[in-house]
NUSE-899927 format. One line per 3 residues: their letters; for each residue x, y, z of N, C-alpha, C, O. Coordinates in nm, 4 decimals, decimal comma, m for minus. Atoms other than C-alpha are relative to their C-alpha. Layout:
BEGIN
A) X Y Z X Y Z X Y Z X Y Z ~ ...
! end
This chain:
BEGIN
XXX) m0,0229 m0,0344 0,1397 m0,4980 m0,5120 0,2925 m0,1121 0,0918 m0,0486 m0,1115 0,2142 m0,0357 ~ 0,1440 m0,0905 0,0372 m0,8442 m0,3979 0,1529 m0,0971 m0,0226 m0,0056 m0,1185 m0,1128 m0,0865 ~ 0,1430 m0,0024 0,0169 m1,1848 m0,3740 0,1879 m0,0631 m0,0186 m0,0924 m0,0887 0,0697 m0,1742
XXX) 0,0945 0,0363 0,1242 m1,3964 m0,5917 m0,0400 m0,1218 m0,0410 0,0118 m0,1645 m0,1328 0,0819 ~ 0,1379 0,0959 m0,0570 m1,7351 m0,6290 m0,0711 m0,0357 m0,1257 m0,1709 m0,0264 m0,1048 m0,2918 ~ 0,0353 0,0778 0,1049 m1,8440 m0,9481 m0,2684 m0,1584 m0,0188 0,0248 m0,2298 m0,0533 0,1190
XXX) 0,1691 0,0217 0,0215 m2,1909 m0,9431 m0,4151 0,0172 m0,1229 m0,0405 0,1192 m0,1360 m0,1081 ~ 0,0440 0,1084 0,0169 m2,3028 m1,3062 m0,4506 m0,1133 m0,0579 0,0918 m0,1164 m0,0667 0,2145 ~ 0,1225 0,0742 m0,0682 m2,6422 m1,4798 m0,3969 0,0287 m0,1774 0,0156 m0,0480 m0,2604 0,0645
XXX) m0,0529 0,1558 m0,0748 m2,4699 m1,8275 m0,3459 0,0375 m0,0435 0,1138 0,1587 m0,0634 0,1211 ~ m0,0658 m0,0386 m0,1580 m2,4365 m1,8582 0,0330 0,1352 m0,0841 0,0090 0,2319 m0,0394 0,0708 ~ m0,1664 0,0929 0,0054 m2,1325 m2,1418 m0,0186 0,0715 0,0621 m0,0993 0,1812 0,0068 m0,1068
XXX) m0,1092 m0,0184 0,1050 m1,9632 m1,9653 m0,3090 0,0135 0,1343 0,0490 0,1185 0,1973 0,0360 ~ m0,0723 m0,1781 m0,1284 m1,9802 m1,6067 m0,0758 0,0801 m0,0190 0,0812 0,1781 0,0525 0,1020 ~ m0,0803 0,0467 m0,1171 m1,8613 m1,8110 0,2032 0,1747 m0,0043 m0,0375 0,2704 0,0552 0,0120
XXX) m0,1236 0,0524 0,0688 m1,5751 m1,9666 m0,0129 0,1187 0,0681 m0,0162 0,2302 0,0305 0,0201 ~ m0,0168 m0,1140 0,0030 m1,4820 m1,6391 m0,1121 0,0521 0,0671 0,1134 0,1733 0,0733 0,1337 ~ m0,0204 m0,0616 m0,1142 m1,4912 m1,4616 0,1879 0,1018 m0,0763 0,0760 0,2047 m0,0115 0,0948
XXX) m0,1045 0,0337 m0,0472 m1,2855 m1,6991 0,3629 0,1501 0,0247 m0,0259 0,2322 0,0591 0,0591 ~ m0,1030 0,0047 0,0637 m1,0094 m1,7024 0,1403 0,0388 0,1494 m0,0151 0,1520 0,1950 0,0014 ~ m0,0943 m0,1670 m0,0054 m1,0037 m1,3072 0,0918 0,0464 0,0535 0,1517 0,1481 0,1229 0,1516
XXX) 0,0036 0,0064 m0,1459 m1,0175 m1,2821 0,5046 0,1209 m0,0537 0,0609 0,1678 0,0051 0,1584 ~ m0,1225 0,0708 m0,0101 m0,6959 m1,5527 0,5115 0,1148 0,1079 m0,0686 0,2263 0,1444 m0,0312 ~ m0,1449 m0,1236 0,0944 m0,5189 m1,2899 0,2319 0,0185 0,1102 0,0943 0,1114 0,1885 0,0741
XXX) m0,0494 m0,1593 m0,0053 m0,5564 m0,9991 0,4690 m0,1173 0,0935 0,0107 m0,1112 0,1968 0,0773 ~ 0,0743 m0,0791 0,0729 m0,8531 m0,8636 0,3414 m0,1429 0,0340 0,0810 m0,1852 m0,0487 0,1617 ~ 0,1335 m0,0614 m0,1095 m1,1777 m0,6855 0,5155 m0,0959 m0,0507 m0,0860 m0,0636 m0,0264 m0,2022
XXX) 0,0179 0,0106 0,0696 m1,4503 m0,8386 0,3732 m0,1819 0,0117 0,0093 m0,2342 m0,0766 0,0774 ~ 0,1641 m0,0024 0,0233 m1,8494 m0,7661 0,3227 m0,0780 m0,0687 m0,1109 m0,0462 m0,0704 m0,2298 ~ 0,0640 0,0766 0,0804 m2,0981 m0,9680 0,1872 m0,1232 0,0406 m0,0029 m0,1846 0,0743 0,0984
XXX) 0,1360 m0,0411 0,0496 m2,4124 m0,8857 m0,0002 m0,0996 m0,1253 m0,0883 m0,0443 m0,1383 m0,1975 ~ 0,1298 0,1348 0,0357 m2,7002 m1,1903 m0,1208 m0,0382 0,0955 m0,1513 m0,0600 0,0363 m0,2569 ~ 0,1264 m0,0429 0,0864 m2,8679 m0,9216 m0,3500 0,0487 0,1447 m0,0549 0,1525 0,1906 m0,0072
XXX) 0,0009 m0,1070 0,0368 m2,8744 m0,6134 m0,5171 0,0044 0,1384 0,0875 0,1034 0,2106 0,0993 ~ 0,0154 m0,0406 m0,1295 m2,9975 m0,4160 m0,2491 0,0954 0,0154 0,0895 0,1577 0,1198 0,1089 ~ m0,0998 0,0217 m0,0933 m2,7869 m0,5347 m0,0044 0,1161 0,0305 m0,0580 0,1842 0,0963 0,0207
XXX) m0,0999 m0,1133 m0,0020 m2,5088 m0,4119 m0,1787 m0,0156 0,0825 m0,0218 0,0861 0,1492 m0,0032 ~ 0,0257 m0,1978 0,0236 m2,6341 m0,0721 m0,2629 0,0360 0,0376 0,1280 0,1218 0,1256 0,1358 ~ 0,0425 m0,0353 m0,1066 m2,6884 m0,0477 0,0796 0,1716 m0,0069 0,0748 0,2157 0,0945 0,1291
XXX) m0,1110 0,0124 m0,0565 m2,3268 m0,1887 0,2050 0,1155 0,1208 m0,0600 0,1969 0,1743 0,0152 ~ m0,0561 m0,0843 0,0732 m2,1656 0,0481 m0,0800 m0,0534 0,1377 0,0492 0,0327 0,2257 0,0473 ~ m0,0112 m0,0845 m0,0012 m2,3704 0,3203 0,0281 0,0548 0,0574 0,1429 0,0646 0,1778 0,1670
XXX) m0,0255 m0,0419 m0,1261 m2,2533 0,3072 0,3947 0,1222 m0,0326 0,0461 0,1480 m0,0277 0,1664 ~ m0,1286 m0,0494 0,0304 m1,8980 0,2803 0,3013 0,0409 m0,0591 m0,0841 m0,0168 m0,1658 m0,1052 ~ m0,0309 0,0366 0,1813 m1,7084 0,2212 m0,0545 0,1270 m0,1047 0,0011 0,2323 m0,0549 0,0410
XXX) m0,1007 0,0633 m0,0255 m1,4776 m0,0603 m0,0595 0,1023 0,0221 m0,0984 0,0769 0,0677 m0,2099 ~ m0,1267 0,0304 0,0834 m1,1560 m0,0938 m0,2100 m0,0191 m0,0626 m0,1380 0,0475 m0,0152 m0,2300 ~ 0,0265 0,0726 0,1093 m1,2896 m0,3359 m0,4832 m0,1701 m0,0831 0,0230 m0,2346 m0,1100 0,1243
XXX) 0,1284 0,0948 m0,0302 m1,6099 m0,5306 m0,5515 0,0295 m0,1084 m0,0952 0,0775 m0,0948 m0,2077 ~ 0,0423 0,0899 0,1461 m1,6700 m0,8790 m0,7124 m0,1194 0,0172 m0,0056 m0,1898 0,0834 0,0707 ~ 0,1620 m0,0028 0,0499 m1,9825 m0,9225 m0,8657 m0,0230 m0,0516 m0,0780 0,0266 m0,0513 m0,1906
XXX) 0,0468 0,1058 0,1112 m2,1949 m1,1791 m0,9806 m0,0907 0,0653 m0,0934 m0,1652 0,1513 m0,0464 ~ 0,1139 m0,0301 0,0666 m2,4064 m1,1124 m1,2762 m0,1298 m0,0413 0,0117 m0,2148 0,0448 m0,0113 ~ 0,1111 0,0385 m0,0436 m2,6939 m1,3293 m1,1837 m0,0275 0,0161 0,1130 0,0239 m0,0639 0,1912
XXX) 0,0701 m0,0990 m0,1386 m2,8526 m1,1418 m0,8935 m0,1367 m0,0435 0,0152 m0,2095 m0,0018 m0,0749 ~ 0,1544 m0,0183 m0,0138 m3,1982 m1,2358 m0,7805 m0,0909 0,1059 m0,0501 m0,1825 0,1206 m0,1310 ~ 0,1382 m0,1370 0,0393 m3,3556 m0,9239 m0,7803 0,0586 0,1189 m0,1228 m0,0120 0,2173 m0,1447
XXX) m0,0947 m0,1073 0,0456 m3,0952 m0,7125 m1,0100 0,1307 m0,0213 m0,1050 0,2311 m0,0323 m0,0347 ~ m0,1096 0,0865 0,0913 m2,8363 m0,8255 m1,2837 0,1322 0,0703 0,0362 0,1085 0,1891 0,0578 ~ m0,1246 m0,0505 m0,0560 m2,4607 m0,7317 m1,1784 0,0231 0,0600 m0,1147 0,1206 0,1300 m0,0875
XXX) m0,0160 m0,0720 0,0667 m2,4527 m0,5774 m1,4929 m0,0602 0,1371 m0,0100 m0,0211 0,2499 m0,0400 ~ 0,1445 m0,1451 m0,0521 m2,7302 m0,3326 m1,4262 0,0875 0,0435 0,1519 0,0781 0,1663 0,1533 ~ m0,0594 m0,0578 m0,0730 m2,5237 m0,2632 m1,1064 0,1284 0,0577 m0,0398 0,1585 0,1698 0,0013
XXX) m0,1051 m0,0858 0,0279 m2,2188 m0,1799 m1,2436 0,0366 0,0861 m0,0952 0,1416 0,1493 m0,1069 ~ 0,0177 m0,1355 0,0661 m2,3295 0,0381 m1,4959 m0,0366 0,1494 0,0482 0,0109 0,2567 0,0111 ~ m0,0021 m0,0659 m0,1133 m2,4754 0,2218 m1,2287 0,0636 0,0396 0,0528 0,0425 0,1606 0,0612
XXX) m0,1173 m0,0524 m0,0490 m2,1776 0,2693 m1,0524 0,0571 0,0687 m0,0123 0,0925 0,1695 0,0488 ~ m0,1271 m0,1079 0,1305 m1,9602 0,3666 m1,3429 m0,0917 0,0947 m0,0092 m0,0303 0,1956 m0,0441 ~ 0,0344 m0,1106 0,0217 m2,2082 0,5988 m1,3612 m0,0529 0,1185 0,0707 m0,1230 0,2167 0,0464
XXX) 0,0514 m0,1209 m0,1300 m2,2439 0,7820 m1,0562 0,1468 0,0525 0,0552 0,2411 m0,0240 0,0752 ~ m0,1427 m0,0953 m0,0287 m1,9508 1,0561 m0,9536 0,1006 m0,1117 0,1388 0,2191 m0,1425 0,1267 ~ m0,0563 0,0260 m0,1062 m1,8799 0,8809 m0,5954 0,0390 m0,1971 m0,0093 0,1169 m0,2526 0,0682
XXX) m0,1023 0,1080 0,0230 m1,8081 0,5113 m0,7290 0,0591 m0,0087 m0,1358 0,1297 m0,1062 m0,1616 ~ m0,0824 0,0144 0,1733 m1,6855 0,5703 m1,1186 0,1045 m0,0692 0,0025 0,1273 m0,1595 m0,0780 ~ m0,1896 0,0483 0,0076 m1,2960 0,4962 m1,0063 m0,0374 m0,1540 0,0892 0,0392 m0,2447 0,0565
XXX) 0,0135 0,1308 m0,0704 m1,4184 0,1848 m0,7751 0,0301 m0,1238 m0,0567 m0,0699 m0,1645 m0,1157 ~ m0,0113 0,1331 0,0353 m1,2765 m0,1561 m0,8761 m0,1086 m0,0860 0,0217 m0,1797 m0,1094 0,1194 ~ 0,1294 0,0885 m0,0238 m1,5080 m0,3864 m0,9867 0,0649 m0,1449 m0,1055 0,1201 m0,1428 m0,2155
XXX) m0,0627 0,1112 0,0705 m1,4117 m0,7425 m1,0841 m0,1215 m0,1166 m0,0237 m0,1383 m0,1974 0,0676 ~ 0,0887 0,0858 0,0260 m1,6965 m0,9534 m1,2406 0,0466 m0,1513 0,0212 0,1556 m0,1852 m0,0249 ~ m0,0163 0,0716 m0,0204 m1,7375 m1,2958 m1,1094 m0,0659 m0,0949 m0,0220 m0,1297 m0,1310 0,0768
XXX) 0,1647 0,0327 0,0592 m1,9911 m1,5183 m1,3320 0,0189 m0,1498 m0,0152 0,1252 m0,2021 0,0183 ~ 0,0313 0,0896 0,0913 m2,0861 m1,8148 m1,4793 0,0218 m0,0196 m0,1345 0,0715 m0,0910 m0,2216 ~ 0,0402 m0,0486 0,1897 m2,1731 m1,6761 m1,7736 0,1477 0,0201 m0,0831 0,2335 0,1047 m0,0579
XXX) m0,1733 0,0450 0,0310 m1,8500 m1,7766 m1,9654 0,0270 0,0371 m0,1118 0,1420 0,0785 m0,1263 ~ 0,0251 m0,0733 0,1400 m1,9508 m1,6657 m2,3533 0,1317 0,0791 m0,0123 0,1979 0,1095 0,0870 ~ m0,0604 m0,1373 0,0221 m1,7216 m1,4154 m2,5207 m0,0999 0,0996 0,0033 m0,0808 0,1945 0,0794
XXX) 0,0612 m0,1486 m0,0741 m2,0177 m1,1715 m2,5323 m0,0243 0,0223 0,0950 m0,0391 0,1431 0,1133 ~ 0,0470 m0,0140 m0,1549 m2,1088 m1,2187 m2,1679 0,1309 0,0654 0,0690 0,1212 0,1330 0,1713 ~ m0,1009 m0,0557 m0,0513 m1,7474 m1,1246 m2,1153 0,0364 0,1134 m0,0366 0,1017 0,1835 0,0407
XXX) m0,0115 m0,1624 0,0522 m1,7427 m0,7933 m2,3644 m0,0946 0,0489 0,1147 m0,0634 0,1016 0,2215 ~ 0,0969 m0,0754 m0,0979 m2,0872 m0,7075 m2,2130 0,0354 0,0299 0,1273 m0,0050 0,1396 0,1662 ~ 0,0132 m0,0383 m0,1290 m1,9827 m0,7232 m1,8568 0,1691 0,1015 0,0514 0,1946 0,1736 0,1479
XXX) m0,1185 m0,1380 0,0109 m1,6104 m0,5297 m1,9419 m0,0560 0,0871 m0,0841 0,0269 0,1781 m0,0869 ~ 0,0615 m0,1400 0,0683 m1,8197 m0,2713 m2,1676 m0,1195 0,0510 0,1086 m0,1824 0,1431 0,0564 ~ 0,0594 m0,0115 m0,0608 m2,0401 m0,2355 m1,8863 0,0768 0,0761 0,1402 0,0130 0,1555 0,2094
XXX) m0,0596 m0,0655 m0,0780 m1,7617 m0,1294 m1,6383 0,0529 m0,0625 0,0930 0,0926 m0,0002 0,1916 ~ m0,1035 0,0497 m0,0278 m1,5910 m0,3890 m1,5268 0,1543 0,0173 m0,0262 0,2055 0,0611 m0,1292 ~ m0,1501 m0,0138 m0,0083 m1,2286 m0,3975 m1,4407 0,1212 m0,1234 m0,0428 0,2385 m0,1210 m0,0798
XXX) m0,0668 0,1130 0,0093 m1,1555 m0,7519 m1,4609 m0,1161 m0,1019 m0,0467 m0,2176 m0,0380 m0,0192 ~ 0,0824 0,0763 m0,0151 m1,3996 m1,0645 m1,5529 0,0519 m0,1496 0,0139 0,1348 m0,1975 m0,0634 ~ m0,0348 0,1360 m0,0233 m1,3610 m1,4084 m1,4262 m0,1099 m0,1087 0,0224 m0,1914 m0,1066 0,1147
XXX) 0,0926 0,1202 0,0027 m1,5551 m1,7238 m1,4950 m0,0064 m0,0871 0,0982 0,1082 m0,1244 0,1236 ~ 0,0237 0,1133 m0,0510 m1,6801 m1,9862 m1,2632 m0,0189 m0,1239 m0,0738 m0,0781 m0,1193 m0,1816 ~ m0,0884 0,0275 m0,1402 m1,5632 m2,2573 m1,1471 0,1225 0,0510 0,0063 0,1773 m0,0224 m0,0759
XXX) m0,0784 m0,0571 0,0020 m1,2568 m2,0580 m1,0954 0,0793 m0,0219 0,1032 0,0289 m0,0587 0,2093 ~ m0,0699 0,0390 m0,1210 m0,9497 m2,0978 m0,8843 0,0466 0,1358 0,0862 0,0846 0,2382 0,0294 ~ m0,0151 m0,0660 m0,1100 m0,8971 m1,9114 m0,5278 0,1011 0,0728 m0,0629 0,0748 0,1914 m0,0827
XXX) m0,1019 m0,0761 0,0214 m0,5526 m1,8156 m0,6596 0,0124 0,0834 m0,0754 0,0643 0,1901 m0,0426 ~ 0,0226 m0,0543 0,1122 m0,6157 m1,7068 m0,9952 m0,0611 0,1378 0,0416 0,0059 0,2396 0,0243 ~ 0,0243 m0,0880 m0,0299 m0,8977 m1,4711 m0,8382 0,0947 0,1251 0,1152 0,0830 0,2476 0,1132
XXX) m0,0809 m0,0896 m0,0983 m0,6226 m1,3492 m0,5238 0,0789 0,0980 m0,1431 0,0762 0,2205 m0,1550 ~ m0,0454 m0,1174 0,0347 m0,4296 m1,2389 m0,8007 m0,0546 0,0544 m0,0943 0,0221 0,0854 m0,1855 ~ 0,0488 m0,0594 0,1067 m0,6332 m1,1021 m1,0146 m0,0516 0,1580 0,0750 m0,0529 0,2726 0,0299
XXX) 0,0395 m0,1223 m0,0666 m0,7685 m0,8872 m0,7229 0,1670 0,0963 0,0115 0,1913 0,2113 m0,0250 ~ m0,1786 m0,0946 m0,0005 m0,3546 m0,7738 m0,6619 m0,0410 0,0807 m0,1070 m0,0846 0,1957 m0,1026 ~ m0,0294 m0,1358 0,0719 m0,3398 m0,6595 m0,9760 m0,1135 0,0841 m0,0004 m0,0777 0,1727 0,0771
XXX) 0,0708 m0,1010 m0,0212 m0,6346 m0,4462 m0,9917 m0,0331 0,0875 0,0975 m0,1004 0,1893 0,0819 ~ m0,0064 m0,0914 m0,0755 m0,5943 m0,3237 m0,6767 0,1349 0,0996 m0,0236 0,1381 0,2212 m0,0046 ~ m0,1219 m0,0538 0,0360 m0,2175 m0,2647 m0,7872 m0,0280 0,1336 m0,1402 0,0370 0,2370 m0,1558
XXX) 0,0213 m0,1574 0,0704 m0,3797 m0,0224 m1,0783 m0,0475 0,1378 0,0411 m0,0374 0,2550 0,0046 ~ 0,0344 m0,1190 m0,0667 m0,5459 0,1256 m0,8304 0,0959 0,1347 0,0781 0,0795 0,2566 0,0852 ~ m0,0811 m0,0555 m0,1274 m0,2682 0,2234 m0,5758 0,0721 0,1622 m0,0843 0,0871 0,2696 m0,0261
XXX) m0,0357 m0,1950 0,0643 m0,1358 0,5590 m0,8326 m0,1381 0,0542 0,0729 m0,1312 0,1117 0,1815 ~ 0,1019 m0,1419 m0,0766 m0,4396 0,7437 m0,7172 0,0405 m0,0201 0,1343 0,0508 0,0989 0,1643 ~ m0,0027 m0,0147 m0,1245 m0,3639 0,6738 m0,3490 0,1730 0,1059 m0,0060 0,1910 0,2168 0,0443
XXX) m0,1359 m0,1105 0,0004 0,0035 0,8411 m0,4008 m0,0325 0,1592 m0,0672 0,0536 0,2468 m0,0762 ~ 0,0569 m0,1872 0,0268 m0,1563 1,1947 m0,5165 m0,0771 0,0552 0,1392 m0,1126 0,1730 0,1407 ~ 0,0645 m0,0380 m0,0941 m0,3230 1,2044 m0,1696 0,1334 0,0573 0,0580 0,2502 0,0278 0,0329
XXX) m0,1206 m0,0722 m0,1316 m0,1202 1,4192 0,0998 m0,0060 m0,1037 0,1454 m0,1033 m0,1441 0,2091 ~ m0,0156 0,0485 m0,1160 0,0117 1,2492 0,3772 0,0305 0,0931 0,1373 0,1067 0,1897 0,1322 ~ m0,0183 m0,0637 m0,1375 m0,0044 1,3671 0,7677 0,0647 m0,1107 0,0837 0,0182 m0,2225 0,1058
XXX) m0,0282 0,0809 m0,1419 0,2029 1,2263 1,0353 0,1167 0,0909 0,0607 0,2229 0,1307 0,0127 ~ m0,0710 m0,0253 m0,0879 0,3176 1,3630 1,3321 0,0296 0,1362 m0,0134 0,1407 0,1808 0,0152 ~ m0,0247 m0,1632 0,0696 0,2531 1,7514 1,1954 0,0237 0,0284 m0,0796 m0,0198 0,1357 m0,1213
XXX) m0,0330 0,0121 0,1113 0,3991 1,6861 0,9266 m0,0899 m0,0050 m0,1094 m0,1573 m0,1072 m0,0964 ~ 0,0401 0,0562 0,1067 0,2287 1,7027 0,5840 0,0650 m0,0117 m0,1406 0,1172 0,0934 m0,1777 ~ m0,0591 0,0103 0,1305 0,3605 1,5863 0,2347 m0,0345 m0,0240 m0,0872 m0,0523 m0,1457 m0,0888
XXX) 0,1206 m0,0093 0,0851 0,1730 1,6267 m0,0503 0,1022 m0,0286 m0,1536 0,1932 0,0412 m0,1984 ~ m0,1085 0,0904 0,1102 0,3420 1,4148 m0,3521 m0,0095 0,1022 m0,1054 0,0855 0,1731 m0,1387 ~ 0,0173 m0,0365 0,1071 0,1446 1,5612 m0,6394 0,0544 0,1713 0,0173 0,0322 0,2464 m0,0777
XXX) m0,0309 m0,1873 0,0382 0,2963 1,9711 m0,5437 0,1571 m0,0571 0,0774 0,2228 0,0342 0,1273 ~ m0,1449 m0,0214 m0,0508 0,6494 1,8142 m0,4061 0,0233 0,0706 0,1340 0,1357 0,1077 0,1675 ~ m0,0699 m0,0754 m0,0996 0,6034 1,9826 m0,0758 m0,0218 m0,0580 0,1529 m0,1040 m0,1450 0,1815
XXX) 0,0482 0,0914 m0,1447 0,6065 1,8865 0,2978 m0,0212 0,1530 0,0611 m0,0114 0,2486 m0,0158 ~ 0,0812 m0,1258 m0,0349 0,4789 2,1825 0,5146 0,0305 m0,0964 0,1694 0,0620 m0,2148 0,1818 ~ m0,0024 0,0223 m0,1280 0,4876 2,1693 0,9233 m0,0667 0,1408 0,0565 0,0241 0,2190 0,0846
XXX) m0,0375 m0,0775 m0,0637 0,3341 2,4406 1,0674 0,0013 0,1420 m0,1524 m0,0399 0,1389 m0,2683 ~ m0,0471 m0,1112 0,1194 0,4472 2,7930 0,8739 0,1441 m0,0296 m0,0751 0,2125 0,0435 m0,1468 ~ m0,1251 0,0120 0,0662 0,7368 2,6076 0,7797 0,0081 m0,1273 m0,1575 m0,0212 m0,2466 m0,1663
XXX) 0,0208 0,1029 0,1286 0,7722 2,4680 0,4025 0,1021 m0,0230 m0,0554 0,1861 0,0636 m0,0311 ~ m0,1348 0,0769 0,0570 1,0454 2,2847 0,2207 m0,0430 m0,0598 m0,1230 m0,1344 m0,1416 m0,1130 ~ 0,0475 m0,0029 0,0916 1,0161 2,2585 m0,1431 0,0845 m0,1860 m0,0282 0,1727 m0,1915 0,0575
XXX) m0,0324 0,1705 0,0214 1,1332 1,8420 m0,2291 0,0670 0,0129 m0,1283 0,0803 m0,0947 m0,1866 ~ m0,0723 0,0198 0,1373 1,3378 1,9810 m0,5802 0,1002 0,0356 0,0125 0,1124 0,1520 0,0509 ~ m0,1120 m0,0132 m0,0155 1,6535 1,9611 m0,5741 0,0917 0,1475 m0,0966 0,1919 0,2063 m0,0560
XXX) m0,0315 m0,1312 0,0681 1,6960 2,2680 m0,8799 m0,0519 0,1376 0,0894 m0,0200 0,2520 0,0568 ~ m0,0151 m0,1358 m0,0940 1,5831 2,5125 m0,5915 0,0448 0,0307 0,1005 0,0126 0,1215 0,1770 ~ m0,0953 m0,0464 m0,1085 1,8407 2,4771 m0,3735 0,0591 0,1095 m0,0381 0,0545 0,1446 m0,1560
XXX) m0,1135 m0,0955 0,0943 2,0576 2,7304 m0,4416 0,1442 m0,0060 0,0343 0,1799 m0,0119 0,1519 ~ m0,1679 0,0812 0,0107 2,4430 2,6443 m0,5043 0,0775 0,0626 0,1210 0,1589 m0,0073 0,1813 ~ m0,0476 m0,0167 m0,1281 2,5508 2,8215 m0,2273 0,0119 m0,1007 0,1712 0,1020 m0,1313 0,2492
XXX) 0,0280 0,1262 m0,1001 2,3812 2,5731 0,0335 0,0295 m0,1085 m0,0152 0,0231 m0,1806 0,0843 ~ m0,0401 0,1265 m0,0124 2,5047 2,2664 m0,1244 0,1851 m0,0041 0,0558 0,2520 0,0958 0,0826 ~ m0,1477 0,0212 m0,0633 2,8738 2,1304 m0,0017 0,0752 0,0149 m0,1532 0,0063 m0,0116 m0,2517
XXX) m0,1033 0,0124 0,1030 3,1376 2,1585 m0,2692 0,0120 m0,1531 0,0034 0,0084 m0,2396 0,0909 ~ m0,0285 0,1290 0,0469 3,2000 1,8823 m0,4968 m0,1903 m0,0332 m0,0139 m0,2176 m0,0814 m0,1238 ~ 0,1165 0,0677 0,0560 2,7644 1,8019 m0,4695 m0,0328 0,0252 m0,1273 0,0123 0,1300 m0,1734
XXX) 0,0637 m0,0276 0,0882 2,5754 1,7610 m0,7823 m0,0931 0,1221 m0,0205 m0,1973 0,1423 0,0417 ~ 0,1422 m0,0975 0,0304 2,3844 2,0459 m0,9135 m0,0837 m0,0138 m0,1075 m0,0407 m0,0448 m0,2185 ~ 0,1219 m0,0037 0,1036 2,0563 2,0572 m1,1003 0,0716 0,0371 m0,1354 0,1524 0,1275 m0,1569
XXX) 0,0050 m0,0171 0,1449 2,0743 2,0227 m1,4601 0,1648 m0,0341 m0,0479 0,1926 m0,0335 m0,1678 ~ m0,1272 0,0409 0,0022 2,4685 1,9189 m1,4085 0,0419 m0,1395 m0,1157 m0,0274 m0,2406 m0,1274 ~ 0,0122 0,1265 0,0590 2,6277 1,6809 m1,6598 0,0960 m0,1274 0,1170 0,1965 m0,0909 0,1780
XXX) m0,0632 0,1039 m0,0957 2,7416 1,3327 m1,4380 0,1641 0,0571 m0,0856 0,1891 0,1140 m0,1918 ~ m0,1894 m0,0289 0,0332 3,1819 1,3627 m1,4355 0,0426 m0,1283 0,0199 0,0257 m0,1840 0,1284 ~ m0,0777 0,1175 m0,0682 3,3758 1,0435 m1,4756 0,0718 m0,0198 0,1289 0,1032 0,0881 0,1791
XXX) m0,0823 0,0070 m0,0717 3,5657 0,9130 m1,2059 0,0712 m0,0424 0,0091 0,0425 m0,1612 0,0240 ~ m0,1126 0,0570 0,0335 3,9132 0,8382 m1,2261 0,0070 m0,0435 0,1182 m0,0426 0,0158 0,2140 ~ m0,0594 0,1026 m0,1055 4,0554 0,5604 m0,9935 0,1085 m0,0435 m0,0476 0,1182 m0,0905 m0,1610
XXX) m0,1675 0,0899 0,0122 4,4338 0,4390 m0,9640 m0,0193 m0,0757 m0,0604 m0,1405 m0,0974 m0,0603 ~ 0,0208 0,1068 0,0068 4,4692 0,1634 m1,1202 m0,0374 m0,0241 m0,1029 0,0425 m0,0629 m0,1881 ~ 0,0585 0,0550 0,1259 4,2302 0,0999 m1,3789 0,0528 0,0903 m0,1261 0,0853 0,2065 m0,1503
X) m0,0830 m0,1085 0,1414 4,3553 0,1863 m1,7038 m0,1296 0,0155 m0,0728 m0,1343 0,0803 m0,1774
! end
């Protein structure tokens, strides 16, 4: 599924974690500290992060302002994973650049789907990428697939009426009832 790294300095509530995203599917890196995730983030960007706010050396809020504010993780899912249960602890850490925030003690399921959906907001940006397979490329956001010097436009208003079969629909056409025996 996707690559998550969870920052937490709790070695049983990383574990906990990790197991359970690992059972979903999920690739999963673990960081103790501040540091240690800079370091895991900077040597490849996962799919999503949780993140605790109480950090030894570093407050998860101070990291994910950071983030949001650097060009190469801004769009990165980040799903706060705290203690800290307050309503301001929960503005602060979604005005800070969180995506999601969830309180401890919290349930496994609750967090699986909480990660879905935020990975599910994510998945539009992955459909503007161009796809390659097999020579082939198809590039969503310009409608075109390409092979080679050969290109094929994906809109159906630039066919031109000649090439379709008699009787097909043409662009900008209004739909025609269809009469059947029978029914009155």
């Amino acid at each position: 599924m996707g690559r998550i790294l969870v920052v937490e300095d709790e070695p049983a509530i990383a574990e906990l974690i990790a197991m359970n995203l690992r059972h979903a599917g999920h690739e999963v890196v673990l960081a103790g500290d501040a540091v240690a995730a800079q370091a895991a983030l900077d040597a490849e960007l996962p799919d999503l992060v949780l993140l605790d706010w109480m950090l030894p050396d570093q407050s998860g809020l101070t990291l994910a302002r950071r983030w949001r504010g650097a060009a190469r993780t801004k769009a990165m899912p980040i799903i706060m994973l705290t203690a800290r249960a307050e309503e301001p602890d929960k503005i602060a850490g979604l005005d800070a650049g969180a995506d999601d925030y969830l309180t401890k003690p919290f349930s496994t399921n609750e967090l699986q789907a909480r990660i879905r959906a935020v990975l599910r907001r994510k998945s539009p940006e992955a459909l503007d990428a161009a796809i390659e397979i097999a020579g082939l490329r198809l590039d969503p956001a310009t409608h075109r697939v390409t092979r080679g010097e050969l290109r094929a436009q994906a809109r159906a208003d630039r066919i031109p009426p000649a090439a379709l079969p008699d009787g097909a629909p043409r662009a900008g056409a209004q739909p025609q009832p269809v009469a059947r025996p029978g029914l009155g």
